[in-house]
N, C-alpha and C positions, 0 to 999 in steps of 0.2 A: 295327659297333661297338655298335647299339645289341642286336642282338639277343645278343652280347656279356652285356651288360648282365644283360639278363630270362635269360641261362641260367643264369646264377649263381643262379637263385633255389631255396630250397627247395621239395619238394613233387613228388609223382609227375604226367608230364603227362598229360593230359585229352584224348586224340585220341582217344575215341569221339566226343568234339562236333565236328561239322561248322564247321570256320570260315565256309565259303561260303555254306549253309545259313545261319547265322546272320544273315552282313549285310548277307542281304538283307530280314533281318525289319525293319530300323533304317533311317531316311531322316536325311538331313546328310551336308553335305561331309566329317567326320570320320568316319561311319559305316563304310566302306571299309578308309579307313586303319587306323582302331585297330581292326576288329574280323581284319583278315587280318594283324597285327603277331605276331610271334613271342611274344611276350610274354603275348597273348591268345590263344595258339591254345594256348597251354603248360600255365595253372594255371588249374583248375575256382573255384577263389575269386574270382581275378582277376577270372575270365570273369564271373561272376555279379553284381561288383561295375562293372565298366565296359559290360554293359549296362541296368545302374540308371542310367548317370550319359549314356549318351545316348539314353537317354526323355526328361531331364530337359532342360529350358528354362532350367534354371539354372545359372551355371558350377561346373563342378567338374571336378575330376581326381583321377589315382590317382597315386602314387607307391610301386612295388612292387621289390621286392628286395631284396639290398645296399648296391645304390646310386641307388636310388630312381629306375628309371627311368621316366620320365613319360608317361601318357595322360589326354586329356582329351575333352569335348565342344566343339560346336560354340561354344558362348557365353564357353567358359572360351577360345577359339580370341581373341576379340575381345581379352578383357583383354591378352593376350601382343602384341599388334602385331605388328614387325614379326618377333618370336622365331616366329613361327607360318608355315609348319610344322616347322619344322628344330627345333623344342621336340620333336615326338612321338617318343617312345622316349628320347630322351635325359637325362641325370642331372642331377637336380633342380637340384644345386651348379652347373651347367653353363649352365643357364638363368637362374637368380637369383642367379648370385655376388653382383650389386653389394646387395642384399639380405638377403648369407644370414649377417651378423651378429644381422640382428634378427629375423629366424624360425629362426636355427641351435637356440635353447634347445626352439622348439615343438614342431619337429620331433625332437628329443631325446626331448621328453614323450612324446609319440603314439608314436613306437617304444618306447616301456618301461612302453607299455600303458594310458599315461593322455589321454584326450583334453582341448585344450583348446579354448577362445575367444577370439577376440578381438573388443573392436569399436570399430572407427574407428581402426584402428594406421595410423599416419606411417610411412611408407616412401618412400624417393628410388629412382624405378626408370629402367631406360633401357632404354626398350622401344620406340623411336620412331627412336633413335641420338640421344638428348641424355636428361640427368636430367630430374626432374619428382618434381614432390613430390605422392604418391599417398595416400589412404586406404582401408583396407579392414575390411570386416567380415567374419570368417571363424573356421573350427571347422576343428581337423584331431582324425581319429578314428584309432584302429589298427585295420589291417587284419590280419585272422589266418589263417593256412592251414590246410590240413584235420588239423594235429596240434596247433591252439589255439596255435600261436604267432604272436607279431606277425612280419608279414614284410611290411609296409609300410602306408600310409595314406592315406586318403583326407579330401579338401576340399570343402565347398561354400562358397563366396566370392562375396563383394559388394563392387563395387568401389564406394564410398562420397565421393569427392572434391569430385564437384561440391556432392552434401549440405554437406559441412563447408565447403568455401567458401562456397558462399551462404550459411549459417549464420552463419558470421564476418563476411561482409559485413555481413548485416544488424546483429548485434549492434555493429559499428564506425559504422556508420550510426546505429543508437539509441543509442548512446555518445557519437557525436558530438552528435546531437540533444538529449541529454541536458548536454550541455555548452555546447552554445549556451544553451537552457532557462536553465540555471543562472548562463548570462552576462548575458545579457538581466536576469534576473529581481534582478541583483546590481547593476545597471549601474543598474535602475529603483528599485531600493533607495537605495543611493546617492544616487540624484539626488531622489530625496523626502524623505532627510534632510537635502541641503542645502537643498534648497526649506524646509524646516520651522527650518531654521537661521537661514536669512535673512528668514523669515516671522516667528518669536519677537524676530531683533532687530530688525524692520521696525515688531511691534507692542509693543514694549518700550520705541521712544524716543519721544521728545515731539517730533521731529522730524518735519514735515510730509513724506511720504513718497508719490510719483503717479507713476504709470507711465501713458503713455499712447501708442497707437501714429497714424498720421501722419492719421489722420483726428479726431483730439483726443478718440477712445475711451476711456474708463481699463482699463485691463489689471491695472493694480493701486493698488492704496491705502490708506494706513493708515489706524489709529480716529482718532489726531489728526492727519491731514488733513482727515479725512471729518469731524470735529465742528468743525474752523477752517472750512470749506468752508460750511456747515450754518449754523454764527452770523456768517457773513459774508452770504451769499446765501440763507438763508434756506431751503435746501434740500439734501438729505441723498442725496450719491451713492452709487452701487454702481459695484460694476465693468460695464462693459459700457455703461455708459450715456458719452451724449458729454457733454464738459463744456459747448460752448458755448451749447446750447440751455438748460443749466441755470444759465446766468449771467442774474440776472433784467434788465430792459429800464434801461439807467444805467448797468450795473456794467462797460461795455465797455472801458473803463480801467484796469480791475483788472487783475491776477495773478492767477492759478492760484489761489493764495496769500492774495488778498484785500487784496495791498500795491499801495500805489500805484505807476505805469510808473517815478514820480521814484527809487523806492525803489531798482529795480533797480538792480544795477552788472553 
């Protein structure tokens, strides 16, 4: 089937090059495969181009013919899971169906001579046997045969995913952060306006106004407390200070207030 495929292609074959000769120049588990594939023993371009691409370390493949049958290197072997090897030689459509809506246009360009780019493209692929949501950074080029025509193309590819998820984590994480930040910082607003609300009518009324916590502390207290307090005892509170030591020696009778115990009700 597949070699099928690679015979449909244009271009006279190239059997003075040694296939066996070849690959054994090449180390990788793919170096065997693609380099004794019909497809590569066929077309002198081909040839010249899929042994650039397993020199390389980086993933790439060919897609050559009519119906773009596929070779690759060893790295481009990983991104494909569990499609590897049953991808080699076979047509591209064949391999990426679930895909090849959103690379069908690219692949369009590059056969009509234009290369392009992509980076960081969303793609849902099932290369594992379930979807997954993938990104890639990648260029397809047109490949041309010995009479200047495009007669297929070539990829170098980055598979990008885990980049973009941790990328969005963190930006969800500083989004979040940035939200709390703003909670906090809205929460402490708020609450220093009413603090400042209940402070202006604290110190607004003529109303003797004391806060004080169980060890007879003042926590709080207004200007006319603290001036009744003052011309009663003679002495002029602050907060923090405790009241009872500043009740002078007599006043033990008093109120807070400076009214007599009768006064109370």
């Amino acid at each position: 089937m597949t070699s099928a495929i690679f015979a449909r292609s244009r271009g006279p074959p190239a059997a003075a090059l040694s296939t066996s000769n070849a690959s054994r120049k090449y180390s990788g588990p793919m170096a065997a495969g693609v380099m004794t594939h019909s497809a590569f023993a066929s077309w002198l371009p081909l040839r010249t181009t899929v042994a650039l691409l397993l020199e390389s370390r980086f993933p790439m493949f060919v897609a050559w013919g009519p119906e773009l049958g596929f070779l690759y290197n060893d790295s481009y072997a990983e991104i494909l899971g569990a499609k590897h090897p049953r991808a080699l030689g076979r047509r591209f459509y064949d391999i990426w169906s679930e895909i090849w809506p959103d690379i069908s246009p690219l692949i369009d360009a590059a056969m009509a001579g234009q290369a392009t780019y992509q980076e960081d493209l969303p793609l849902v692929m099932n290369r594992r046997g379930y979807d997954e949501q993938t990104w890639f950074t990648f260029s397809y080029s047109p490949l041309r045969d010995e009479t200047a025509e495009v007669a297929g193309m070539f990829c170098a590819v980055s598979e990008t995913t885990q980049r973009v998820l941790a990328e969005r984590a963190l930006r969800e994480s500083e989004a979040a952060l940035r939200e709390l930040n703003e909670t906090l910082e809205r929460r402490v607003n708020e609450a220093l306006a009413e603090r400042k609300l209940v402070a202006d009518i604290v110190e607004g009324t003529n109303a003797f106004v004391q806060v004080a916590d169980l060890d007879y502390r003042w926590l709080a207290i207004n200007r006319a407390a603290v001036d009744e307090f003052e011309r009663i005892f003679g002495v002029r509170p602050r907060v923090g200070d405790n009241m009872l030591p500043r009740r002078p020696a007599g006043s033990a009778g008093r109120c807070q207030s400076g009214m007599e115990p009768s006064a109370r009700r």
